[in-house]
Backbone as CSV, one residue per row, in Angstrom:
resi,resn,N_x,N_y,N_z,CA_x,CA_y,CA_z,C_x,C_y,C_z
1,UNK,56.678,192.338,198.341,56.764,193.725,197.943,58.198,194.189,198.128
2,UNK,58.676,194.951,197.038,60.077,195.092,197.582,60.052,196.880,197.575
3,UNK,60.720,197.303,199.026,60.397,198.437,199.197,62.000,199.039,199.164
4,UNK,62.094,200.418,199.031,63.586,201.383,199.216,62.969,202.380,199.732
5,UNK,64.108,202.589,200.957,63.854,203.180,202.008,62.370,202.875,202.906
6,UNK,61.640,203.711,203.219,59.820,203.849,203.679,59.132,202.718,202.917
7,UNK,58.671,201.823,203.155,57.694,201.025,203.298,56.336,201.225,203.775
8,UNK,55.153,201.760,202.999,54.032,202.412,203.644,53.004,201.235,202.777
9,UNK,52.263,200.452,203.668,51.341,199.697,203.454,49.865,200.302,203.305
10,UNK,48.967,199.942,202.556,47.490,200.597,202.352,46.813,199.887,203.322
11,UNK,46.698,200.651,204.399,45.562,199.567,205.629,44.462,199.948,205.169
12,UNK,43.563,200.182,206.206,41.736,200.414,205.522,41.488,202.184,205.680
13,UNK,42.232,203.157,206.877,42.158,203.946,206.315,42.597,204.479,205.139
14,UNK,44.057,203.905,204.742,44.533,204.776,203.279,43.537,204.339,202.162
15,UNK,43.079,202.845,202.734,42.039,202.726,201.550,41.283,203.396,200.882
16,UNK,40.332,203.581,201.988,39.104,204.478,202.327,39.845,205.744,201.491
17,UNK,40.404,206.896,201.933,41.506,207.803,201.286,41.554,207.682,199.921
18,UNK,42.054,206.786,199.436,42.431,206.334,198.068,41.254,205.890,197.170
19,UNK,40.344,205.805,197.768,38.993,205.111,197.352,38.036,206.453,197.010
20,UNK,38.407,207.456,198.110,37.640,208.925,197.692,38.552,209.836,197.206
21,UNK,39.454,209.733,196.875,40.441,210.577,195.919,40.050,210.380,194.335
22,UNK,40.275,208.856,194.022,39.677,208.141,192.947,38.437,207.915,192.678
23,UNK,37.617,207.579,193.735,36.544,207.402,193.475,35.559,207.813,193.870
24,UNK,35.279,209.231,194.068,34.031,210.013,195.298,32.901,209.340,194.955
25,UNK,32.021,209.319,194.275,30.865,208.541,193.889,30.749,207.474,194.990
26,UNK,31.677,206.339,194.766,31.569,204.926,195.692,32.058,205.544,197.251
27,UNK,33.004,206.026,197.457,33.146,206.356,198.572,32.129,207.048,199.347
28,UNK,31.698,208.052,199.117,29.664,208.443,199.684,29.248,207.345,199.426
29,UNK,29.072,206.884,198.371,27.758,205.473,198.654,27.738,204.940,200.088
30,UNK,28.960,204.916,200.594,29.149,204.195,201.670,28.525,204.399,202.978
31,UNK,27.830,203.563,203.199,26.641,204.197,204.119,27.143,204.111,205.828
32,UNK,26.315,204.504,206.304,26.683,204.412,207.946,26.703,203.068,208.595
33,UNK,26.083,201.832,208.053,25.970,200.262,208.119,27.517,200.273,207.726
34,UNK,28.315,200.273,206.564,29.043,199.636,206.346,30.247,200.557,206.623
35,UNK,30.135,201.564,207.236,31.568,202.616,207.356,32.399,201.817,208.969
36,UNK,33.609,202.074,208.483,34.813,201.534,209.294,34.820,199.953,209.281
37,UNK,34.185,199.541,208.216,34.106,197.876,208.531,34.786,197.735,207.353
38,UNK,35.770,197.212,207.212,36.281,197.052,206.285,35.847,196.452,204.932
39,UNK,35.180,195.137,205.166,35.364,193.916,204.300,33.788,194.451,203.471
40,UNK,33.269,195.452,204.373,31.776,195.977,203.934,32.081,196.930,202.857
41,UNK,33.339,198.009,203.532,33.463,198.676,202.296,34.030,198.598,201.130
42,UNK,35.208,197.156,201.133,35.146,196.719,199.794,33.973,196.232,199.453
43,UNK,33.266,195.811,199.964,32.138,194.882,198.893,31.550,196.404,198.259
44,UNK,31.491,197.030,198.711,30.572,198.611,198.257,31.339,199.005,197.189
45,UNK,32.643,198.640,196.806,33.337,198.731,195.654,33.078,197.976,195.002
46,UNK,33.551,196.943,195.019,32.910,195.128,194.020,31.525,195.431,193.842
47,UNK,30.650,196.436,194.276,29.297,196.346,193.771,29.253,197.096,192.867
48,UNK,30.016,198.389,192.431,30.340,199.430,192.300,30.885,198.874,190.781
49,UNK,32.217,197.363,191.337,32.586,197.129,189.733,31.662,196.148,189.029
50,UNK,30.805,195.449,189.761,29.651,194.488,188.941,28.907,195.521,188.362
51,UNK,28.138,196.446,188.940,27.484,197.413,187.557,28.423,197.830,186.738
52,UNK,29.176,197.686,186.620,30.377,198.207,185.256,30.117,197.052,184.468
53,UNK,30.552,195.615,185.360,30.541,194.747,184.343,29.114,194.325,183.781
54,UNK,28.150,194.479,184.544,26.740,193.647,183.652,26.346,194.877,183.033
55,UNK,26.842,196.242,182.530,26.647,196.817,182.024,27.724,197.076,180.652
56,UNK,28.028,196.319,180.904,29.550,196.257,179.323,30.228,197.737,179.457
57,UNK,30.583,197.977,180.582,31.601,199.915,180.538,32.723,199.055,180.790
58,UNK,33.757,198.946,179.773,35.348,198.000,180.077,36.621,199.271,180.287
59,UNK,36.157,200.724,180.322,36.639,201.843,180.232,36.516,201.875,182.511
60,UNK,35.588,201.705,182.531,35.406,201.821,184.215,35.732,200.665,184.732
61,UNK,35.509,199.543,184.036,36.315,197.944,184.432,37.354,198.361,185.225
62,UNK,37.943,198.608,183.690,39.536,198.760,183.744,40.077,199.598,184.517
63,UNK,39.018,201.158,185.368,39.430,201.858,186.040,39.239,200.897,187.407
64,UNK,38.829,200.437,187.923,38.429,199.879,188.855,39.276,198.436,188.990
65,UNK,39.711,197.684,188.316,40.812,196.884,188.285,42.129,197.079,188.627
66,UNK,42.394,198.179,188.077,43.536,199.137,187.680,43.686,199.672,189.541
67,UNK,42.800,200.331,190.172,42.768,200.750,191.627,43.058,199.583,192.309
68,UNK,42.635,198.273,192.227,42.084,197.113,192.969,43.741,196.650,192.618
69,UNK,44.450,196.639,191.401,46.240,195.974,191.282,46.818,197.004,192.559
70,UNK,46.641,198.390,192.201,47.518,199.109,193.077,47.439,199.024,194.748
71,UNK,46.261,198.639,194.946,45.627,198.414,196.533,46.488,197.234,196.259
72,UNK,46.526,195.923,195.891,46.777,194.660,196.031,48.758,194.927,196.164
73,UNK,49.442,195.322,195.283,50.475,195.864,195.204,51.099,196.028,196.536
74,UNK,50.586,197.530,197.681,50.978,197.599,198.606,50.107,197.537,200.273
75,UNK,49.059,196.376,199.708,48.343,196.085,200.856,48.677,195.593,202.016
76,UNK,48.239,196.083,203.284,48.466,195.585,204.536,47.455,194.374,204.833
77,UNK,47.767,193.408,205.290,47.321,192.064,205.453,45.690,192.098,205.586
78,UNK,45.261,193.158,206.222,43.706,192.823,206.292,42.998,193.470,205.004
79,UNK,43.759,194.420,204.075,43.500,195.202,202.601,43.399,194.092,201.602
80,UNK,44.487,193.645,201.555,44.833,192.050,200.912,43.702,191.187,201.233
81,UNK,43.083,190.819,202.042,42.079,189.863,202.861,40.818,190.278,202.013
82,UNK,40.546,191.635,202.212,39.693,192.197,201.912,39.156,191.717,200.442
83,UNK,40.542,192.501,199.429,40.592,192.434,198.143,40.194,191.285,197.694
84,UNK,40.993,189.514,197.996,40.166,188.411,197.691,38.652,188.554,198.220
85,UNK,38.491,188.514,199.768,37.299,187.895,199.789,36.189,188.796,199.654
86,UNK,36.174,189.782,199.732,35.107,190.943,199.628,35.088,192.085,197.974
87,UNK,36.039,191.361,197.348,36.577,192.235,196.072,36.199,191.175,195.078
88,UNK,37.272,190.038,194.766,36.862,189.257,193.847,35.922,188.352,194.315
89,UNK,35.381,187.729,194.959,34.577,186.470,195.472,33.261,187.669,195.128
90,UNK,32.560,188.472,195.154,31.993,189.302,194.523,31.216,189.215,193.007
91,UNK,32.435,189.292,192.280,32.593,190.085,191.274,31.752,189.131,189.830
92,UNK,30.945,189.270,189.628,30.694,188.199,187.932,30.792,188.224,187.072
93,UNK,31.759,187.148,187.265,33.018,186.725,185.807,32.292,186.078,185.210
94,UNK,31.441,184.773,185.686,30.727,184.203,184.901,30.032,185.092,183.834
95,UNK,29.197,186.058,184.306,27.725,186.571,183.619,28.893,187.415,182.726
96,UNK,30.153,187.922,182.964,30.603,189.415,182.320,32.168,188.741,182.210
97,UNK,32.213,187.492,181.537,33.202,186.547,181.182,34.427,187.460,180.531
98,UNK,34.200,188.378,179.830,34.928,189.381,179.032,35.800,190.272,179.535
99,UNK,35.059,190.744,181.125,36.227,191.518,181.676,37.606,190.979,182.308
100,UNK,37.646,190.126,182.098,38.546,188.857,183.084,39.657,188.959,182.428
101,UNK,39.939,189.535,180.785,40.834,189.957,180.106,41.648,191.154,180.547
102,UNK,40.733,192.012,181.224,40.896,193.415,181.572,42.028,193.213,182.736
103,UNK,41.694,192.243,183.781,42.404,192.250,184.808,44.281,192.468,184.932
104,UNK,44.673,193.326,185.253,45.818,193.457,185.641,46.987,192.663,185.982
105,UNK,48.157,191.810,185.916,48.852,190.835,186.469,48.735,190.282,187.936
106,UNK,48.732,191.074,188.878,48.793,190.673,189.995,47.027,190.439,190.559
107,UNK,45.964,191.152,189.838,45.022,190.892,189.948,44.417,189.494,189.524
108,UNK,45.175,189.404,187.846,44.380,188.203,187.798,45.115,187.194,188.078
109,UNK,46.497,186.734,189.134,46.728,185.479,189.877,46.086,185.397,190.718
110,UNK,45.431,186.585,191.516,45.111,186.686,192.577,43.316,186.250,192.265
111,UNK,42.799,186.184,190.854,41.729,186.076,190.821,41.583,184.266,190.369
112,UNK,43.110,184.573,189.945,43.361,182.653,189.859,43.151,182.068,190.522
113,UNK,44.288,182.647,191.576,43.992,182.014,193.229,42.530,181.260,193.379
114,UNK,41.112,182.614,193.782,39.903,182.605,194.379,38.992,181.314,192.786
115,UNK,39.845,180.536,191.943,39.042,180.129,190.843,38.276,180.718,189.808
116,UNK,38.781,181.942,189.679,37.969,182.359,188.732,38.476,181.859,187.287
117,UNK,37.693,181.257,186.401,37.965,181.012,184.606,38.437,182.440,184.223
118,UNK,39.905,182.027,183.763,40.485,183.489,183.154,40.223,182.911,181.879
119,UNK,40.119,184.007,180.893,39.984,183.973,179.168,41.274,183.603,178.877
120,UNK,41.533,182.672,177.527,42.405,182.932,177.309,42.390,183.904,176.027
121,UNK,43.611,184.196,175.405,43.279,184.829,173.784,43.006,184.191,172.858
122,UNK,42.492,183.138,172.817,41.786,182.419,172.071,40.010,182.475,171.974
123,UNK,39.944,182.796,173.056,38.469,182.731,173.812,37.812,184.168,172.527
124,UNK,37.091,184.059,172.204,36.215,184.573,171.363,35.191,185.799,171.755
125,UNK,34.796,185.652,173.262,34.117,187.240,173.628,35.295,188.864,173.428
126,UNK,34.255,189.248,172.934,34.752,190.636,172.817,35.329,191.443,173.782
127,UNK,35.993,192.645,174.248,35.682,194.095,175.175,34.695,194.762,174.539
């Protein structure tokens, strides 16, 4: 990350923060089981973006991808942690092969990374 001047990393509170600024809906979902645990309340997001995807909305995909680059961007080591293993390890690419296009640059190395089959533009499913 290359920072000027202040360097401010997204730990799990700014998450959390950033997660109900953007996203009030998922942020209430978040129940009393999974509050202050981190890796719980991403998955409550990644659940949040699998009904987007087995529901074909590539408009909320993309909103939810789009949050998940910027978290990844200036994440603090356990945000980052999170994002692979509780964000993408989640998420079905298989069943919703199409959104995998949607993904953002730094998202989809990072979804490279965890093995996920990226599309290429050749690949024939729609948005």
């Amino acid at each position: 990350m290359l920072c000027v001047g202040v360097c401010i990393r997204i730990d799990r509170d700014k998450f959390i923060a950033l997660l109900t600024e953007r996203f009030p809906k998922i942020a209430a979902s978040i129940d009393d089981v999974c509050a202050r645990l981190l890796h719980l309340e991403m998955a409550v997001f990644a659940h949040a973006t699998e009904a987007a995807m087995l529901a074909h909305e590539p408009e909320v995909v993309r909103e939810h991808f789009d949050f998940a680059e910027e978290l990844l961007t200036q994440a603090a080591e356990d945000v980052d942690n999170a994002i692979y293993v509780s964000y993408l390890e989640l998420l079905p690419f298989e069943s919703a092969s199409w959104a995998t296009k949607l993904l953002p640059p730094k998202l989809r190395r990072a979804a490279g990374e965890m093995g996920v089959r990226l599309m290429s533009s050749g690949d024939a499913a729609e948005v």
